[in-house]
C-alpha positions as CSV (number, residue, x, y, z in Angstrom):
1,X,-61.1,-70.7,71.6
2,X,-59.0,-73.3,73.1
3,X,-56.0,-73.1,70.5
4,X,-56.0,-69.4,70.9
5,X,-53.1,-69.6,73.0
6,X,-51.1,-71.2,70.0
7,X,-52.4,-68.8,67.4
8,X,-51.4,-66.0,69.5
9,X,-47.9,-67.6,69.7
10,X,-47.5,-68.1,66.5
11,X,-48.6,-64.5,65.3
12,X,-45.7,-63.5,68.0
13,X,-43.7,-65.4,66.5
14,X,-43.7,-64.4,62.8
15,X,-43.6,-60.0,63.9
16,X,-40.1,-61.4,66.0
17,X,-39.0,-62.9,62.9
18,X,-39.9,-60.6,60.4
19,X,-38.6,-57.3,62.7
20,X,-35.3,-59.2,63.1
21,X,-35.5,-59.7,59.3
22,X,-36.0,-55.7,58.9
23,X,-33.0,-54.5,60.9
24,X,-31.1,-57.2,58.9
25,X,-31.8,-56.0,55.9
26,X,-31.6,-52.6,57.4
27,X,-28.0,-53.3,58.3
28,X,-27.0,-54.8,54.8
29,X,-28.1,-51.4,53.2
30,X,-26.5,-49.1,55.6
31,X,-23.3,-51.0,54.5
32,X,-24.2,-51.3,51.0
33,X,-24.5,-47.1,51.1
34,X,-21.2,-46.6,52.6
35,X,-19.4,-49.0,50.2
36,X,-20.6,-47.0,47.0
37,X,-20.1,-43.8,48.9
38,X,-16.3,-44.8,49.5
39,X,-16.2,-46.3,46.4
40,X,-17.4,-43.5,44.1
41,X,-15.1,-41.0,46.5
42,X,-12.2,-43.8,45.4
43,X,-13.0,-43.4,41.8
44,X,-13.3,-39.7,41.7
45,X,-9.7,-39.4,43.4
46,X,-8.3,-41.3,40.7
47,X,-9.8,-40.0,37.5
48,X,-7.5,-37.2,36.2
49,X,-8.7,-33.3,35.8
């Protein structure tokens, strides 16, 4: 039990990384949705009725 204190650290360590890495990637999609949103708002203004 004496390398507990690292194991614990290191468990800490990979949830901070991996929760940053989820509201990265969180972020990415949000703007991935609004760019095909305007997008397909851009193309339907511009195809003639």
């Amino acid at each position: 039990m004496k390398n507990f204190q690292y194991l614990l650290a290191a468990w800490i360590a990979v949830w901070v990384v991996f929760f940053f890495y989820q509201v990265s990637l969180s972020r990415r999609f949000s703007q991935l949705f609004d760019e095909v949103k305007r997008l397909k708002e851009r193309l339907k203004d511009s195809t003639p009725d």
